[in-house]
N, C-alpha and C positions, 0 to 999 in steps of 0.2 A: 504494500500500500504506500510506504514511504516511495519507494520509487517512483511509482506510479504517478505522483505529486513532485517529484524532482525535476521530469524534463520538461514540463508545462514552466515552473519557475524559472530554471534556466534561461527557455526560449523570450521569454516575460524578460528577464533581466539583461539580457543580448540585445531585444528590440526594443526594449526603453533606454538604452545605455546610446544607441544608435539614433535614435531617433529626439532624445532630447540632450545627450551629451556631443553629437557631432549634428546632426538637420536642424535643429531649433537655432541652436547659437549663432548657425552659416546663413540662415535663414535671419534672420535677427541681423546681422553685423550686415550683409546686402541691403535689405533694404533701409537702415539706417547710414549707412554709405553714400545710396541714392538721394535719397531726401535730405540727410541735414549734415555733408560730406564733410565740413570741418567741425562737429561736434565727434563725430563717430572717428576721426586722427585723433582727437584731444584737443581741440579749440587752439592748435597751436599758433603762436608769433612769430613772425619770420622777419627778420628786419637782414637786407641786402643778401637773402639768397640764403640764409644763414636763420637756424630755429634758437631765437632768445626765451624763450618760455611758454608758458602755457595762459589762458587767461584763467585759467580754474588751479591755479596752483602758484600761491602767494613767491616773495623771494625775497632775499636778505640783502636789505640798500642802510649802509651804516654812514656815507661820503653823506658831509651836512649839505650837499648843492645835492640832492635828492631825497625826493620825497620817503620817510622811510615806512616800514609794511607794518604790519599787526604782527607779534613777536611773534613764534612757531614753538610749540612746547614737544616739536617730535623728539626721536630721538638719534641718535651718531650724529646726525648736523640737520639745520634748521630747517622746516619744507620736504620733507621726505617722506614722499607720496607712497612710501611703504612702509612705511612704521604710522601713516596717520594717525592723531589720538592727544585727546588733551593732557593737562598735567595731572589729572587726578587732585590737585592739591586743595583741600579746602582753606575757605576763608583764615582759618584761626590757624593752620600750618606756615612757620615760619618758614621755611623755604620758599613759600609762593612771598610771604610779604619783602622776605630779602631780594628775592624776584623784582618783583616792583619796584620797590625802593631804589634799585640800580637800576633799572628802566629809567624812571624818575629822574634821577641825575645824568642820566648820558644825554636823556632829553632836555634836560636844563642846561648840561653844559655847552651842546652845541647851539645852544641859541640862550645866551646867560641874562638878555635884556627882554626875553618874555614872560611876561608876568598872568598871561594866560591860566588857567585850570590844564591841563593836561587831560587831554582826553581817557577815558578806560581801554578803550581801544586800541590803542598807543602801548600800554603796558602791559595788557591780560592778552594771555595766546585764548584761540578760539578752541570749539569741541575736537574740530580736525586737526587744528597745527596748521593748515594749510591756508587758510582762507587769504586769497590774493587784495580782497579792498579794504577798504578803510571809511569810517562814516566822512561825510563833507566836515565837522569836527575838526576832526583829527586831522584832514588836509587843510583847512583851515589855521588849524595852529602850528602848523610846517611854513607856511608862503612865506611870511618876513625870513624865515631865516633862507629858506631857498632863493628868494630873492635876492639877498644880502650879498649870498657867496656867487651865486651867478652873475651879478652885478645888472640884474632886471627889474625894472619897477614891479611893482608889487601888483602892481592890479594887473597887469601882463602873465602874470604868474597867477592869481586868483580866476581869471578868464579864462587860462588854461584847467584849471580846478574845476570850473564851471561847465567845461566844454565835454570832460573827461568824468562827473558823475551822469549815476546811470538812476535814474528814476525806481520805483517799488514798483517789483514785476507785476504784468496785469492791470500797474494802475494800485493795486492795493495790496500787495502780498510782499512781506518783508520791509527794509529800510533803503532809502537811499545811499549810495554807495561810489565810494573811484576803483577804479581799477587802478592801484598802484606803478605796476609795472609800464601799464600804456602812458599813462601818465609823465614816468618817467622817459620812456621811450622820446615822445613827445618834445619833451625837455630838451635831449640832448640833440635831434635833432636841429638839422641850420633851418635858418628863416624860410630858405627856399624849399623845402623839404617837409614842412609844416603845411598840413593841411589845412 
């Protein structure tokens, strides 16, 4: 009787193994290829021919003439889209507040004449580690100093701020947001270069 019930299962475990561990996912990754071709590469950024990052995967900008990202609490180094995952650390864990606290001061030291609030954003990593933007906030209280060391008026740099958030998807779902990296992008690019 056990037998009898063994090559029924088999057969079962062979054509499910085939048919949703090889047809579905080839099936799936085609026509997400077709329809929305650079989500389904990874939303990749190519600047001259050449892939600088992803827009779905934050990155570590520490030079005070760039905007810099929302910290990354992954782990071996910052943004490591394989180890995603927040700090686990609660409020009351000193390691997250010595965390902070040194956020805190790298952000005050590279701009020691703003007397701003410091955004949360700015010093707490996100659930993933990853998250590439930053609330208008926290780009907000970057521009003087971006400005400063690029040696651009401020509202040139705020304009660009302006240009490079992205509205609550839908219209109502989520926060408004910059994409850090394009942003910077942006930046470094020449005048004529500038869209």
């Amino acid at each position: 009787m056990i037998y009898s019930n063994l090559r029924p299962a088999l057969v079962m475990i062979v054509l499910m193994t085939i048919l949703l561990g090889a047809l579905y996912p080839a099936a799936v990754t085609a026509i997400a290829s077709v329809m929305f071709p650079s989500q389904a590469s990874g939303s990749l950024i190519e600047k001259d021919g050449t892939i600088v990052g992803s827009e779905l995967i934050g990155q570590p900008f520490s030079d005070p003439g760039h905007f810099w990202s929302r910290p990354s609490a992954t782990t071996r180094f910052p943004y490591n889209a394989g180890a995603s995952s927040g700090s686990n650390q609660g409020p009351l864990n000193p390691a997250l507040t010595g965390a902070v606290t040194a956020r805190i001061k790298a952000l005050r030291d590279a701009d020691p004449g703003n007397t701003l609030p410091v955004p949360t954003d700015l010093v707490s990593a996100s659930g993933s580690g990853l998250d590439p933007h930053i609330s208008p906030a926290a780009a907000e209280y970057q521009v003087a100093r971006v400005a400063r060391v690029r040696d651009l008026d401020p509202a040139q740099v705020r304009a660009l701020v302006d240009e490079f958030t992205e509205g609550r998807q839908f219209g109502f779902l989520g926060e408004p947001r910059v994409n850090v990296l394009r942003l910077n992008l942006q930046l470094d690019a020449t005048p004529a270069e500038r869209r």
